[in-house]
N, C-alpha and C positions, 0 to 999 in steps of 0.2 A: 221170301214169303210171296204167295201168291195174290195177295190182295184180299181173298176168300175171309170171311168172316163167320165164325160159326159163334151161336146162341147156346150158353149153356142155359140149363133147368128155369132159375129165377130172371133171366132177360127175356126166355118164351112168353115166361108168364108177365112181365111187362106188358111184351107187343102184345099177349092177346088180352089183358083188360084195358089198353091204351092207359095206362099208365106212365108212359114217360115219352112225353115229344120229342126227346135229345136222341132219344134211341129209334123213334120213328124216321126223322130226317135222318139218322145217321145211314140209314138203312135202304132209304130212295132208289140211289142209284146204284149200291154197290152189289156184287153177289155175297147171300149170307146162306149159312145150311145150318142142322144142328141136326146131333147125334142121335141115334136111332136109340141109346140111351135115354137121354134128353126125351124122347117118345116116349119111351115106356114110363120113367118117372111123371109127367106129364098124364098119361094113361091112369098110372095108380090114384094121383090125387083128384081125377074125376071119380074113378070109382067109391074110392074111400070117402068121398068128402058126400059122393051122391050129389053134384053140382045141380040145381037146375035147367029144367030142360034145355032154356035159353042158352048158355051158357057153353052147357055141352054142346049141342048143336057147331056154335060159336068154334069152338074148340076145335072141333073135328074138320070144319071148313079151313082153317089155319091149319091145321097137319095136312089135309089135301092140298095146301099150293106150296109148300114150302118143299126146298132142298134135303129130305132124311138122309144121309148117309150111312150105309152098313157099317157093321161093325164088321173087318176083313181080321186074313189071319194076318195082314201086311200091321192093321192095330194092334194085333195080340204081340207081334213082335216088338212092338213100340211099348207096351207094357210092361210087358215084364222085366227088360232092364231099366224102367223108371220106377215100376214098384222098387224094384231091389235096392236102386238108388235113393228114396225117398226111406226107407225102413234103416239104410245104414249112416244116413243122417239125423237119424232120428226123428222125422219131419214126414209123416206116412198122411195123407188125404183120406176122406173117407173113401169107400169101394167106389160106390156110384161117381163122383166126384174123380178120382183116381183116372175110371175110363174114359167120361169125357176127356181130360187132358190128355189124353194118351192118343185119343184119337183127334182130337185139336192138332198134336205135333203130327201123327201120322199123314193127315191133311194137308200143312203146311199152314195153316188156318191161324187166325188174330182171335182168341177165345172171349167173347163179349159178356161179362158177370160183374157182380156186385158182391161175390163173396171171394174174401182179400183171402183165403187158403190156396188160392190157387199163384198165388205169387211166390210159396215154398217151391212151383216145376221150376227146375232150373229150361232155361232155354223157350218156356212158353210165354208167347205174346200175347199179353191180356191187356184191354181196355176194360174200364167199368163204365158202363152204360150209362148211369147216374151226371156223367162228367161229361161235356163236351171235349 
């Protein structure tokens, strides 16, 4: 592992209502990125939600400093034998959720969430941000 720390969906949204100090300090010193997934879902739930000005503004200043990571075809090769793995265990992620982990592994990345489905990736290092 590289150290690298990437943010899925619901720990972006932590750091950007400051929501969780454990994930603030966790965050200080280390390198962390999150997936240009991770952007888009993030994307929709301003549009959908129609966030206030503030807010958005907010938002968008946090997508400008942070680490995005493309999504390469080095992650689509990472996908698709973990889709295939996860469907023949019977144990499949949703789509969006799917690619983040895909591209967590592709990265070498410690995937930083609070939602326990992603403990079904064999092989993916998850912290939950909630926990020190």
């Amino acid at each position: 592992m590289s150290g690298l720390l990437m943010l899925d969906t619901n720990a972006l949204s932590a750091v950007m209502k400051a929501r969780s100090p454990v994930l603030d300090r966790r965050l200080a010193n280390k390198p962390f990125c999150i997936s240009v997934v991770t952007e888009a879902e993030i994307r929709f739930g301003l549009a959908h939600r129609q966030q206030r000005t503030g807010f958005s503004a907010l938002a968008e200043g946090v997508l400008g400093r942070i680490d995005i990571r493309p999504w390469t075809s080095t992650t689509a090769r990472r996908y698709g034998p973990l889709r295939a793995e996860l469907a023949a265990l019977g144990k499949p992620l949703a789509p969006l959720d799917l690619m983040i982990a895909a591209h967590a592994l592709a990265e070498g990345a410690t995937l930083i969430t609070a939602d326990r489905a992603f403990a079904r990736v064999p092989g993916l290092p998850i912290q939950d941000y909630e926990h020190a």
